[in-house]
N, C-alpha and C positions, 0 to 999 in steps of 0.2 A: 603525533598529529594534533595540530588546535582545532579543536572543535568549534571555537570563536570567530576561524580565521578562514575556514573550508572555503579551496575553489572549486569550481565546477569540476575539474580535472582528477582533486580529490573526491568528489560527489562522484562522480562515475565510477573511481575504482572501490568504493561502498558498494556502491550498488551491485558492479562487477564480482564481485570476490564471493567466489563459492561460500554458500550458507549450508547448512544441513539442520533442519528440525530436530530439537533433541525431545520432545513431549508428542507425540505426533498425535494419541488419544485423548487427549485433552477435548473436556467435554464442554457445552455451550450453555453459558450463565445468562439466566433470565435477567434482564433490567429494566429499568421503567423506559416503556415504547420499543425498545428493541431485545434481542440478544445476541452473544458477544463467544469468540473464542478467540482466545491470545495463547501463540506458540512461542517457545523460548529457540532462538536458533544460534547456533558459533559457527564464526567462520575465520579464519587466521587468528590476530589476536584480540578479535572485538567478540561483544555479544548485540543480538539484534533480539528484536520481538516485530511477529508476523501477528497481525489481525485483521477479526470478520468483524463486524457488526451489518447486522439486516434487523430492520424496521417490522415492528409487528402488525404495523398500521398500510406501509404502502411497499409489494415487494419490488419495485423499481428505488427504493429508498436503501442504498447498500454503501459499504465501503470495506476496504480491503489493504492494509498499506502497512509497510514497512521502514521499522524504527532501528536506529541504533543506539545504543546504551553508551553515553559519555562517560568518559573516566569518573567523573562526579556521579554518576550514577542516574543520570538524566538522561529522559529519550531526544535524540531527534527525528524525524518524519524524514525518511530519504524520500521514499513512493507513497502515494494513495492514492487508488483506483476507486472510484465512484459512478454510482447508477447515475441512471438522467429522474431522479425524485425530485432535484432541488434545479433551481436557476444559477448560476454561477457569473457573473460578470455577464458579458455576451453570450456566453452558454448558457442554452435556454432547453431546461430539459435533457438534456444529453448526457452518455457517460462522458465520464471527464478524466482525464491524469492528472493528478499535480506532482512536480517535483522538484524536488528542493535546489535551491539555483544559491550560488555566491552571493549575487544582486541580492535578494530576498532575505536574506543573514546581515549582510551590512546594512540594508536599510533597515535591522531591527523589526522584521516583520514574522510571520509564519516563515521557513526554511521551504516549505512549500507552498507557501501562498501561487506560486502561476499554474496554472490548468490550461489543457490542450483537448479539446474535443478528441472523441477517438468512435469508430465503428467496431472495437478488434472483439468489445464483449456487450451481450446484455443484462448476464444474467451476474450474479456475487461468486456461484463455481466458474466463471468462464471467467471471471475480472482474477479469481484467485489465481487459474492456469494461467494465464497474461502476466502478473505479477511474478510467479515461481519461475517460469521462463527468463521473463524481463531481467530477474535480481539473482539466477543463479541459484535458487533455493532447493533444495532436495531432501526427501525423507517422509513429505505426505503422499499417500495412496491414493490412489482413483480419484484425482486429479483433473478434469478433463473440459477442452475449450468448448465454449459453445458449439451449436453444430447453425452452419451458415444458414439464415433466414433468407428463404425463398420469397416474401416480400418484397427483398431489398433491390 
């Protein structure tokens, strides 16, 4: 597979293709403004990395996304699920997906540069079950989607 050259058709069967967490207690590294846990996960013959980052400052400030490891040893960004902390384009406040598109590769941009508003989580545990769902991932515990907001 060219990593250079991914179409969306190949972006889907990444995303598609059972993963399994091989680090699952891996524990969460302090950093300036937030903290951070990065899991190593295999699925066929790729490796991926799943991550948290949440904000120490605003807890709607969150992301959650998944990379795959290029032959060169380079990440790319298939998924990330993001709180509504920041504004994004016309996304103003809101969780957001971005995911990695063709378009976005060839124009030399982030591979995920486009974001799609979404209702499905609020919280960084409800955007991770979203995520593990979404991308097929398996091997973290108590795991679990938001529970539906009776506001809404």
């Amino acid at each position: 597979m060219n990593f250079d050259l991914l179409s969306d058709e190949d972006i889907a069967r990444l995303i598609a293709l059972p993963k399994r967490v091989s680090n699952p207690s891996v524990r969460w590294q302090d950093k300036p403004g937030h903290k951070q846990r990065n899991f190593k996960a295999e699925g066929g013959d790729h490796s991926f990395e799943l991550y948290l980052r949440q904000s120490t400052h605003n807890s709607e400030d969150f992301s959650c996304g998944l990379k795959v490891i290029k032959p060169d040893g380079q990440p790319l960004t298939l998924l990330r699920y993001n709180g509504g902390g920041h504004i994004h384009g016309e996304i103003v406040f809101s969780c957001h997906i971005h995911r990695a598109t063709q378009r976005a590769i060839e124009a030399g941009k982030k591979a995920e540069s486009h974001a799609e508003s979404t209702q499905n989580y609020r919280t960084l545990d409800g955007a991770l079950a979203c995520l593990l769902e979404d991308a097929a991932v398996s091997g973290l515990l108590h795991v679990v989607h938001d529970a539906p907001d009776l506001f809404d």
